[in-house]
N, C-alpha and C positions, 0 to 999 in steps of 0.2 A: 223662187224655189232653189236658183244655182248658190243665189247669196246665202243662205240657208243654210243648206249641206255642207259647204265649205266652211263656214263659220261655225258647224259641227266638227268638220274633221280636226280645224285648228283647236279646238277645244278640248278633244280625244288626245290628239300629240301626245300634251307637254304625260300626262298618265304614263303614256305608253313609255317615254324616254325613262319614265324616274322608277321605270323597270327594271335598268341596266346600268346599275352604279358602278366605276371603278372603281375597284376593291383599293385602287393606289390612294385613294380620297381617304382611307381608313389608316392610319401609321400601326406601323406592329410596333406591338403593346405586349409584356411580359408580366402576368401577374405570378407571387409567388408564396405557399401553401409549407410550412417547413412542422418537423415534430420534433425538439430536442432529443438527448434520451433517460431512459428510464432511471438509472444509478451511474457512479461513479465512474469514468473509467470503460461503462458499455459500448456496445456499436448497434446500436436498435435506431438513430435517428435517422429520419428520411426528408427527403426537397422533394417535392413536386410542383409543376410548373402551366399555368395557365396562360396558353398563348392566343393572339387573336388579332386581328388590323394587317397588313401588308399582302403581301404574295404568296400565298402557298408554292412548294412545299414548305417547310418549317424544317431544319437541322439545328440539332445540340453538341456541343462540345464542351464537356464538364474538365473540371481539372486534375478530377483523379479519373481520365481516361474513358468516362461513361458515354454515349451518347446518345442516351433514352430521355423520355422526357421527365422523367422520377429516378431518382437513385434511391437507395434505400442502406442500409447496415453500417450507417454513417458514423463513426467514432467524431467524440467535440471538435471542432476547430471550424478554419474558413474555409467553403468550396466558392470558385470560381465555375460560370458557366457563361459560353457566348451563343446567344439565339439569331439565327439569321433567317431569314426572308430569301425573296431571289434580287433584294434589292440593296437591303439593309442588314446589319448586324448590331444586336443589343448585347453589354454584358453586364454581369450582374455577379456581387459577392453574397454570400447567402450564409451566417452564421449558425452555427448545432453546438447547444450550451450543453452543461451537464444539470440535468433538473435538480438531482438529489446529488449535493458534496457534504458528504458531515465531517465536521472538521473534527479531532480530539487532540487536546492539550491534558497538561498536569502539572502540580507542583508537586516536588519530589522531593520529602525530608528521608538524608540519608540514616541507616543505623547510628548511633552515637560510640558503639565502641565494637571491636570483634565479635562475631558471632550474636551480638545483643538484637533484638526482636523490637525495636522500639523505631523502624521504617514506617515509612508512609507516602500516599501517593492523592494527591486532590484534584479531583475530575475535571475542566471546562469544557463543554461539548456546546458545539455552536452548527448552523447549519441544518438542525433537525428541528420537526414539531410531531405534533400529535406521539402517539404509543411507540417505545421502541423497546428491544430486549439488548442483555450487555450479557457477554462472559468474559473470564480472566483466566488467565493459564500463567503458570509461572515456571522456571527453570530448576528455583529453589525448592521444592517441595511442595505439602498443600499449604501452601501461609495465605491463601486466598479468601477472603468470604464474597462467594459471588453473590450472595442477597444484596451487597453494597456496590455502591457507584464507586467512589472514596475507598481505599485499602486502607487500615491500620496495622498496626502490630507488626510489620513485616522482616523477616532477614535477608540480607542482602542476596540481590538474585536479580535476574530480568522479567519483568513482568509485564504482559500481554492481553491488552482489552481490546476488543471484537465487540462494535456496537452496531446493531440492524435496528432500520428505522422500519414503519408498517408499509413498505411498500416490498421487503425484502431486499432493498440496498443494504450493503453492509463496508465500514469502517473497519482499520486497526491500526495500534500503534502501541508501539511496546516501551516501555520506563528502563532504566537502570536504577537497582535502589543500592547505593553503594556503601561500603564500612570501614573506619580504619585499619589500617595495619596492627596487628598486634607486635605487645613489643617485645623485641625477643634479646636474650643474654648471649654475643656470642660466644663466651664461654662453654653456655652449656646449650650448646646447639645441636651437637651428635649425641642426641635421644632419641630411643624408644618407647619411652613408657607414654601408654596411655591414658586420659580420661579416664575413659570406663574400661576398665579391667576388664570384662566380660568379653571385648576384641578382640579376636585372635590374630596377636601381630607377627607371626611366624611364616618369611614367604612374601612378603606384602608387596615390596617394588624389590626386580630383581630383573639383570644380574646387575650386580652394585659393586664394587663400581663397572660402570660402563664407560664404553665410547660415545652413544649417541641414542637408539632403541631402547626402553627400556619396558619390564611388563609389570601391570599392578594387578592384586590380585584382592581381595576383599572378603569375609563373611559378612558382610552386613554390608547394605547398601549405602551406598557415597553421595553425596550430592556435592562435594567440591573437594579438588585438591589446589594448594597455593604453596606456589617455591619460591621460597626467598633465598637471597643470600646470605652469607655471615655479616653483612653490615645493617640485616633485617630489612632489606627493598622488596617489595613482590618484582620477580620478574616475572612470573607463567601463571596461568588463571585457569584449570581445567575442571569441567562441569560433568558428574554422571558420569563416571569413565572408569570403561572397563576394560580390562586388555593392553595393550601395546600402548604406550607414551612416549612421543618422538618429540627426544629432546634434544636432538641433533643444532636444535640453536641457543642451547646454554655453552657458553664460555667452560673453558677446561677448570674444574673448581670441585667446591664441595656446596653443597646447598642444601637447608633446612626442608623438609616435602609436609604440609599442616592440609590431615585430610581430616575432611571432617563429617560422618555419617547422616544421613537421612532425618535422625530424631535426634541431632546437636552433639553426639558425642566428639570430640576433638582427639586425634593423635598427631605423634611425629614420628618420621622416618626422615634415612639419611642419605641422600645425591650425592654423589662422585663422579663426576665425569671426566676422565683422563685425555 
């Protein structure tokens, strides 16, 4: 009966030991849960972190200063984080891409001569799929057809495409469509006659000559003024301007002013600056 019992309790033991495992027999182990983010340029990405094996407690130490076990509002790049035990320390680098980059390119045929409408801009858009929506905005007036990817017909101006893919990320990237020089006689460079008659050039840039301030004044809407000099150079390139022209960095001279109206009309007026 005693050989019996005993030969029971030894049998019970080894049960009862494999009750009480040291947790040291387990190595901490860092698993790791990340979410890029949503658009270009966001801060929506987050790390979160499954830990488990060594010694509790468990401490974090991330590299932008967090010490939680998830960070969250993560802009792209690399986070660094060290997980420690009461024994061990793990570290781990953990990358946040950008899910959505849409890239936009173009080829740009400039105007062929002053004022002429014969621009153009050819779209490659790369980094998107499925449905997206585009607009175009431009400096030079409306010479846009936003039904098109591709611009034709354009006059020289800066022009600006905004493209959203269907997730509501959104792109942009704006063109130069540039035009020659026109060419000018400097003979007869101190003119005022206009294009269209109908302008009233009375007033226009004033006080002339100046030192440096000058004010322009307009009936009919502007979309560009261009100063050149008596050797026919652009020097100054002003866009939509109304009011006050600080020419405080043209050279002491005389200079040609080629403003030219919203619906193509062209004038000249005359710089002096003493």
């Amino acid at each position: 009966m005693k050989t019996n019992l005993f030969k029971q309790l030894l049998t019970a033991i080894p049960f009862v030991i494999t009750g009480f495992v040291n947790a040291q027999k387990f190595p901490l182990t860092v698993g790791v849960s990340s979410t890029n983010t949503t658009c270009e340029n966001y801060n929506d990405g987050s790390i979160t972190l499954t830990v488990y094996g060594g010694v509790q407690p468990y401490t974090y130490l991330w590299s932008n200063g967090a010490t939680s076990q998830s960070v969250v509002n993560l802009s792209p790049g690399f986070y660094d984080v060290m997980v420690r035990d009461a024994n061990t320390a793990i570290s781990i680098t953990v990358e946040i891409r950008n899910t959505s980059n849409i890239n936009i390119q173009g080829s740009i045929t400039n105007a062929s001569t002053f004022g002429a409408d014969d621009g153009g801009i050819d779209v490659q858009l790369s980094g998107i799929s499925g449905n997206f929506n585009f607009n175009w905005i431009s400096t030079n007036g409306n010479y846009v057809n936003n039904g098109a990817l591709d611009q034709v017909n354009l006059h020289a101006g800066t022009y600006t495409l905004t493209v959203v893919n269907e997730n509501g990320c959104e792109s942009s990237e704006s063109f130069l469509v540039e035009q020659p020089n026109p060419v000018l006689n400097p003979h007869n460079a101190i003119s005022n006659d206009f294009v269209g008659h109908e302008f009233n050039v009375k007033g226009l840039i004033y006080p002339n000559p100046s030192n440096g301030a000058l004010n322009f004044k307009s009936m009919e809407e502007v979309n560009s003024i261009d100063i050149y000099n008596l050797e026919g150079n652009l020097v100054k390139k002003l866009y939509s301007i109304e009011g006050n022209i600080d020419a405080i960095d043209l050279d002491k001279g005389t200079y040609k002013a080629m403003i030219q109206t919203i619906d193509g009309k062209i004038t000249t007026d005359t710089i002096i600056v003493k």
